[in-house]
C-alpha positions in Angstrom: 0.0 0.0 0.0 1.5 3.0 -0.8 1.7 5.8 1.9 -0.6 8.6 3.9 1.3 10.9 2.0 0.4 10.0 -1.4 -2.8 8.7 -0.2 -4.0 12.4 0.6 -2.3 13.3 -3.0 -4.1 11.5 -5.2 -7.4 11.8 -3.1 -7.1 15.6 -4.1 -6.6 15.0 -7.4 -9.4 12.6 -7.7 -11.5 15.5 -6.6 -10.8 17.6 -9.9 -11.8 14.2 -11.7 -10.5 11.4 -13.0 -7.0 11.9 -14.6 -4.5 10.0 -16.7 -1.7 7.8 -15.4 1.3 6.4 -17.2 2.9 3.2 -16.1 5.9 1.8 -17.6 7.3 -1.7 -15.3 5.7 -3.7 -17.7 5.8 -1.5 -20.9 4.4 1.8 -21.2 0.4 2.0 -20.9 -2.0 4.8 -19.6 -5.1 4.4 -17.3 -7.7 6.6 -16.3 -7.7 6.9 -12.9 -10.8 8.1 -10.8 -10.0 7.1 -7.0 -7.6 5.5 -5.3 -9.4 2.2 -5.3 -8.4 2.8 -9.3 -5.1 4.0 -8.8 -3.9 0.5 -6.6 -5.7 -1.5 -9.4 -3.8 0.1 -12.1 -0.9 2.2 -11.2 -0.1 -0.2 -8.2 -0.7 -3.3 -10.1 -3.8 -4.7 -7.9 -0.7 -6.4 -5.9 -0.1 -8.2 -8.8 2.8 -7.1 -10.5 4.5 -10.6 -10.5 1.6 -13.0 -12.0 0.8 -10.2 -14.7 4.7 -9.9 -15.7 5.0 -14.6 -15.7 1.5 -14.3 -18.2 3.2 -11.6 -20.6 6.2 -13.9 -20.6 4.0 -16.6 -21.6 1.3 -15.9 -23.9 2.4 -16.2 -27.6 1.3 -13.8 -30.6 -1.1 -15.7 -32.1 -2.9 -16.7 -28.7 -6.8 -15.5 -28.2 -6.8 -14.6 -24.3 -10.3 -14.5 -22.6 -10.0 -12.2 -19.6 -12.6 -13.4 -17.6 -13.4 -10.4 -14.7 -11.3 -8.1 -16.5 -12.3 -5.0 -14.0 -10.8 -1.5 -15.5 -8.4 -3.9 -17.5 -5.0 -4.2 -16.2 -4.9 -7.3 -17.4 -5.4 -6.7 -21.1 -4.3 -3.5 -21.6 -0.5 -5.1 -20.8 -1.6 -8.8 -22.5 -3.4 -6.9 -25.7 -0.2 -6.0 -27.8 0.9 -9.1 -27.3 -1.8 -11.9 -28.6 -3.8 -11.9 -31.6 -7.0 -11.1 -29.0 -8.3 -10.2 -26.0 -11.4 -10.7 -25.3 -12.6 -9.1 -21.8 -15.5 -10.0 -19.7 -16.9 -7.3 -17.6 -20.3 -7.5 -16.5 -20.7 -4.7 -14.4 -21.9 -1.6 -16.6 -19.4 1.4 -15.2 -16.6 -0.8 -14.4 -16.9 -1.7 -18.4 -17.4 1.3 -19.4 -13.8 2.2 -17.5 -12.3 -0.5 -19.2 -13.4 0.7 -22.6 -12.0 3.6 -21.7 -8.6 2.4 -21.2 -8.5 0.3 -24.0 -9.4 3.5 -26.6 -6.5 5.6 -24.3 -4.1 2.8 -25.2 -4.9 2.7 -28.6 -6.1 -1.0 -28.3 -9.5 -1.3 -29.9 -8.1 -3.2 -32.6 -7.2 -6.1 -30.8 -9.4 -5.9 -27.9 -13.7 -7.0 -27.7 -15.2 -6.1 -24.4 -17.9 -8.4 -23.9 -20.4 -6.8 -20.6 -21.2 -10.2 -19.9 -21.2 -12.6 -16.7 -19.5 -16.2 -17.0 -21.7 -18.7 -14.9 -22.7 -22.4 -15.4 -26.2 -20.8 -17.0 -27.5 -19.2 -19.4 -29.7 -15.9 -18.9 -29.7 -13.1 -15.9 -28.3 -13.0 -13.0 -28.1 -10.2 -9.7 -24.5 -8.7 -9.6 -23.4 -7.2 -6.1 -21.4 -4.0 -6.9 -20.1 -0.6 -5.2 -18.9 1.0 -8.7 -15.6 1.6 -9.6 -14.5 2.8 -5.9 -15.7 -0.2 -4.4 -15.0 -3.6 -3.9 -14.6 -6.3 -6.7 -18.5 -7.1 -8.1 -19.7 -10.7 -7.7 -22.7 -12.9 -8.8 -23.2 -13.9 -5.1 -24.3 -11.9 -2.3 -20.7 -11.2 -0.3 -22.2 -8.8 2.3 -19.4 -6.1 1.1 -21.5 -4.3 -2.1 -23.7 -1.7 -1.9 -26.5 -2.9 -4.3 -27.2 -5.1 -6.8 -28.0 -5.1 -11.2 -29.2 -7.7 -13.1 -27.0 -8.1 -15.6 -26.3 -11.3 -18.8 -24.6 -14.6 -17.9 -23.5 -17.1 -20.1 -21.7 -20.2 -20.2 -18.5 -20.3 -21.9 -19.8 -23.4 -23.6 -22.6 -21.8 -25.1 -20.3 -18.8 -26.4 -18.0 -21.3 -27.8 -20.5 -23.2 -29.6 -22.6 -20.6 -31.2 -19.6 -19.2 -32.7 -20.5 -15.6 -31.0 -16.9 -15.4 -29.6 -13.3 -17.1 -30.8 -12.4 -19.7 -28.6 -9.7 -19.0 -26.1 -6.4 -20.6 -26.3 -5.4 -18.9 -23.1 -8.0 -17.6 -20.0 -7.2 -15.6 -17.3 -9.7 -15.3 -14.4 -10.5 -13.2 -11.1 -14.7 -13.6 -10.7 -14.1 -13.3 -6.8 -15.6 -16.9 -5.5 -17.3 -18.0 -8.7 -14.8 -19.9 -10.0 -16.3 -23.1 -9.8 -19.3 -21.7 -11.2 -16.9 -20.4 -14.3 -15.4 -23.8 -14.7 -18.7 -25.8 -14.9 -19.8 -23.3 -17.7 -17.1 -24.1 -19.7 -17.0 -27.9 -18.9 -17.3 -28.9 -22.7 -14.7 -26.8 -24.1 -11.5 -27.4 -21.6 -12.4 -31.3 -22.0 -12.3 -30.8 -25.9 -9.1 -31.5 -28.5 -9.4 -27.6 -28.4 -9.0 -26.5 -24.9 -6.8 -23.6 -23.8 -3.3 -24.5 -23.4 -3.4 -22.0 -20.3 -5.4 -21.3 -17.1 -4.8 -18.4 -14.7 -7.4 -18.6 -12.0 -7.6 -16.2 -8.9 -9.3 -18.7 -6.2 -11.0 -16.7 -3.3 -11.4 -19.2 -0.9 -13.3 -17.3 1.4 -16.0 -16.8 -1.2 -16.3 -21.0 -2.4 -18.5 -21.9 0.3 -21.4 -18.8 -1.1 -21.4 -20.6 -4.4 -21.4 -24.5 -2.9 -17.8 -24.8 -3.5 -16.1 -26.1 -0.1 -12.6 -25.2 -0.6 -9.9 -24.6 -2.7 -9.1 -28.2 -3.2 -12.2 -28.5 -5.1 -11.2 -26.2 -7.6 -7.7 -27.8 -8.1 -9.4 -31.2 -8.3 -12.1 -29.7 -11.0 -8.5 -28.9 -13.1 -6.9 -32.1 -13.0 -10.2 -33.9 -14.1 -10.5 -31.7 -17.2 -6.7 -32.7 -17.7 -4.8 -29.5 -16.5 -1.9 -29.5 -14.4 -0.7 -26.7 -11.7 3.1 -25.5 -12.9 2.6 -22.5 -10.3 1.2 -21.2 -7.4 1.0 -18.2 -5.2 -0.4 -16.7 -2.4 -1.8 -13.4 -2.4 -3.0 -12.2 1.0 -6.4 -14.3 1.6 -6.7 -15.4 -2.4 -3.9 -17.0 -4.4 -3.0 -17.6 -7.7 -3.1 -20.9 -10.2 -1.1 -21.1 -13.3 -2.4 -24.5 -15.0 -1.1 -26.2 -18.0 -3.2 -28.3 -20.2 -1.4 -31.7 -20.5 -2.3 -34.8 -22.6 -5.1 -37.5 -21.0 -2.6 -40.6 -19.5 
């Protein structure tokens, strides 16, 4: 967390309205920053400097990434000049609408579909618990941290897939705070399939399982090595961690 000092900073400067912000660790992008919930997300790296740096390493030029909760987009702004596509999920309406934002300031709409669109293990509505932009994370379950609630699409990945609406992954990154069971389920057919992703990168929020009937973590690492996926990497991340997954011919 970065200091009192620049805390109060940037606080003021969010009160003239949101403003631009150059980053350059990992390349050099640009974010629109509106509070300092925005600024740690993007400028600070969400805490996740490390993980986003191994996934630019590995994803490959002609790799379609999904990036499944992709929030304001640090995730594919940095993965977007890299790959042949990103495709970002975003479901709720002015975290999206940030997002598309940051992909027009980095001059990424070529390469980039933002799709305002839940992944579930259904097809149809569901309620979304969200506090905006300056708020926690949204999530398809009721958490007890959001403010209110918007119905919003959800789709399996499956069903995506299959219709031809969207190009089929080859690499998926995903942060859908507790729903990743719920995620994986969805898109049952297609990581069992001669086509799967070569790649998983799942956020698991172990906290948040049990609110959609997921026990543990275990479960989710047992759901992976039944669909023929095998963890190369893992890392904690204060109460979540992160799984790297390769997918890995059937013995």
């Amino acid at each position: 967390m970065f200091g009192l000092r620049t805390y109060w900073l940037t606080t003021l400067r969010y009160a003239l309205g949101p403003r631009v912000f150059r980053t350059t660790a990992l390349g050099d992008h640009r974010f629109v920053v509106g509070s300092h919930v925005e600024f740690f997300r993007t400028v600070r790296f969400g805490g996740e400097l490390e993980p986003l740096a191994a996934l630019m390493f590995l994803v490959r030029p002609d790799d379609v990434v999904w990036d499944v909760g992709a929030s304001v987009g640090l995730y594919t702004v940095h993965l977007a000049p890299l790959v042949r596509r990103v495709i970002a999920f975003e479901p709720d309406p002015a975290t999206a609408a940030r997002l598309r934002e940051n992909v027009e300031l980095n001059g990424l709409t070529g390469t980039t579909d933002i799709v305002a669109v839940a992944l579930g293990d259904h097809d149809g509505e569901v309620e979304l618990s969200t506090s905006g932009l300056s708020g926690n994370a949204p999530a398809i379950s009721n958490l007890g941290r959001h403010q209110g609630t918007t119905m919003v699409p959800v789709s399996r990945a499956d069903t995506l897939v299959s219709t031809g609406r969207i190009a089929a992954p080859t690499v998926i990154k995903m942060d859908v705070e507790g729903a990743e069971g719920l995620v994986l389920k969805g898109a049952a057919d297609l990581l069992r399939s001669s086509s799967a992703p070569r790649l998983l990168f799942v956020e698991v929020h172990p906290q948040f399982l049990p609110r959609y009937g997921d026990v543990d973590a275990s479960r989710i690492q047992a759901d992976l090595r039944a669909m023929n996926y095998l963890v190369i990497a893992s890392r904690r991340r204060e109460e979540q961690f992160h799984l790297l997954a390769a997918r890995h011919a059937a013995p």
